[in-house]
C-alpha positions in Angstrom: 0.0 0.0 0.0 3.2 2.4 -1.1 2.1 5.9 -1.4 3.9 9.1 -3.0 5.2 11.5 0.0 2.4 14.1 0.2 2.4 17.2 2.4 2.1 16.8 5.8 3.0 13.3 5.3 5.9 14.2 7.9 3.5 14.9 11.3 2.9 12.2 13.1 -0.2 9.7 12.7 -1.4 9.3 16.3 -0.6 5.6 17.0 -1.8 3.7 20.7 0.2 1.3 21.9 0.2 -2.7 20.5 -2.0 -3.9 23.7 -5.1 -1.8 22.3 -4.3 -3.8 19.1 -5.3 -6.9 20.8 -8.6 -7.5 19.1 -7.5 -6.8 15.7 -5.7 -9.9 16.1 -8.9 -11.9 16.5 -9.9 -10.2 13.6 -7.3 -11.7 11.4 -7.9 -14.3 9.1 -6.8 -18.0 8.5 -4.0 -16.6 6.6 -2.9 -14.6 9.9 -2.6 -11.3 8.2 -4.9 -8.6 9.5 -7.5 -6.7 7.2 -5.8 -3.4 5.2 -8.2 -1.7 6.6 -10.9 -1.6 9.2 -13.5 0.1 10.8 -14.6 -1.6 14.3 -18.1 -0.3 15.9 -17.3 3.5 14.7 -19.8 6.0 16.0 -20.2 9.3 14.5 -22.4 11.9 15.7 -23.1 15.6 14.7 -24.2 17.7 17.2 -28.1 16.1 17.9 -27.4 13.5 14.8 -26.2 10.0 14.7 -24.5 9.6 11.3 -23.2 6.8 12.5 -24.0 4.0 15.0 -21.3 0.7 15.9 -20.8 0.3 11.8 -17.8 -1.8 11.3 -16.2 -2.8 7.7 -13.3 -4.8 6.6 -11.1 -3.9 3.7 -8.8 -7.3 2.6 -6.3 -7.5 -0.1 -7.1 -8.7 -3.3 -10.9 -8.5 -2.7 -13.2 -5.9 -3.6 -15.4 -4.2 -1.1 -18.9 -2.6 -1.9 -20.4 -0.5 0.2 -24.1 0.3 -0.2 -27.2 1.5 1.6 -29.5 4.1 0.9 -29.5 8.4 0.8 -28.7 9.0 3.8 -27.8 5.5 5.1 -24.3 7.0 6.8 -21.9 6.1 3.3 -20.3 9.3 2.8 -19.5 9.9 6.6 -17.9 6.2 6.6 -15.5 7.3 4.0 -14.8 10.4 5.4 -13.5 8.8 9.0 -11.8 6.3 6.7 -9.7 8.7 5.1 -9.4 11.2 7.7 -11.7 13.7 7.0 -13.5 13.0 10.1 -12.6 11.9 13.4 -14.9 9.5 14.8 -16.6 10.1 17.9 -16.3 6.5 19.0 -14.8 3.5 18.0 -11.8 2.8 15.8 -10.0 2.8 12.6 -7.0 0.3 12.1 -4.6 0.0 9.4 -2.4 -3.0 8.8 -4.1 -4.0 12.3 -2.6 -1.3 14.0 -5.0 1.5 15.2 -4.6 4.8 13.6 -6.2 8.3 14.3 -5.7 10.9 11.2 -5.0 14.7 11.5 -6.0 15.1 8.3 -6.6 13.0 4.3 -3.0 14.2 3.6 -1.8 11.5 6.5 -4.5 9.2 5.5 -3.2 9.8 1.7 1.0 9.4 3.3 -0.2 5.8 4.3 -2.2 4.9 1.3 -5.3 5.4 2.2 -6.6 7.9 -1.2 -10.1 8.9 -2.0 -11.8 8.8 -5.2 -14.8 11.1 -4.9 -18.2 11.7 -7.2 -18.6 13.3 -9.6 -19.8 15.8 -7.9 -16.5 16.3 -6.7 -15.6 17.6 -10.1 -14.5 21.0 -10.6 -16.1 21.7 -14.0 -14.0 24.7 -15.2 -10.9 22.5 -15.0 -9.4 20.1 -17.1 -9.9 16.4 -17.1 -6.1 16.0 -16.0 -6.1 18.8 -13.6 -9.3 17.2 -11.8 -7.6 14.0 -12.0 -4.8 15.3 -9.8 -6.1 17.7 -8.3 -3.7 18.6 -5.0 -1.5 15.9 -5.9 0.2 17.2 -9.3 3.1 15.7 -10.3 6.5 17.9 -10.6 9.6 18.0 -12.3 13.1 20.0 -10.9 14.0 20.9 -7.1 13.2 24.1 -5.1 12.8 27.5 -7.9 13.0 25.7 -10.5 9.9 23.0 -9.4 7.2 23.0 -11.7 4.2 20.7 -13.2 4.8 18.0 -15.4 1.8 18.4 -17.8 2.9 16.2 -20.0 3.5 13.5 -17.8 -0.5 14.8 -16.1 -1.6 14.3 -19.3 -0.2 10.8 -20.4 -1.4 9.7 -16.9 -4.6 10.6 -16.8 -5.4 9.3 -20.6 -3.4 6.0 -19.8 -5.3 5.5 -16.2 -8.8 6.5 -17.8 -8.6 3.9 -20.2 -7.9 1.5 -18.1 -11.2 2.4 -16.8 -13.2 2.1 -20.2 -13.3 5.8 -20.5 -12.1 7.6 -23.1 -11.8 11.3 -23.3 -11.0 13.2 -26.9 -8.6 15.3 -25.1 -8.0 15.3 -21.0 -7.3 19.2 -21.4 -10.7 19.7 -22.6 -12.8 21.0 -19.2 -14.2 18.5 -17.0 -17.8 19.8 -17.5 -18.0 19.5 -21.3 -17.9 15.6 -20.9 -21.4 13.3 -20.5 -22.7 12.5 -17.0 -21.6 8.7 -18.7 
């Protein structure tokens, strides 16, 4: 689960010690390797709101997890704590087995843990690459002389898109001129 450096990726991710890590290893499976990532009966209230009550979800390698429910249903606020947009109010989040508590998605991001969002997430006005990397644009050259790698923003974004099925006419053409498809 290699990520690049990101910023912030130097402040410490707050990290109890290996006894509260006890029942992550009951958690493990046959294989004796503990889930990638985990939620264990996470609670998330705002103010006079539950968002969230005891939900717990296991992430395993080489497996794909769904995650489904209804508008509403607590989906969004799930991802968020599991990415580090949100502290929960209760409960836990492990990674590797080990519980983790995020500052912020740029940790989360440091230790793999990366978002893809909705489209609604899209900034319109902006280019298919730029959206693609948005906050995480790829550089060439050190310290004055640092600047964006278009070219290699727009190879990337073409190359990963198709991987997907989807292909664009030209990724610097604005997000919001392509179908809702």
């Amino acid at each position: 689960m290699g990520a690049p450096e990101a910023p912030g990726a130097g402040v410490p991710v707050s990290v109890p010690d290996a006894a509260a890590a006890a029942p992550a290893a009951a958690a493990q499976g046959a294989g004796g390797s503990p889930p990638l990532l985990e939620a264990q009966r996470v609670y998330m209230r705002f103010g006079g709101v539950v968002a969230l009550q005891e939900v717990s979800l296991s992430v395993r390698a080489g497996r794909v997890t769904c995650l489904l429910g209804e508008n509403g249903a607590g989906k969004s606020t799930l991802i968020k704590v599991l990415c580090g947009a949100c502290r929960p109010t209760s409960g836990r989040v492990l990674l590797d087995g080990r519980p983790v508590e995020f500052a912020s998605p740029r940790q989360a991001l440091a230790l793999g843990i990366a978002t893809v969002h909705q489209d609604l997430g899209l900034i319109p006005l902006l280019s298919v690459w730029r959206n693609f990397f948005l906050g995480a644009e790829p550089t060439r050259g050190r310290g004055l002389l640092r600047r964006l790698d278009m070219s290699r923003c727009l190879e990337t974004a073409r190359r990963e898109l198709e991987k997907l099925g989807i292909r664009v006419r030209d990724a610097s053409q604005p997000a919001g001129t392509l179908s809702g498809g």
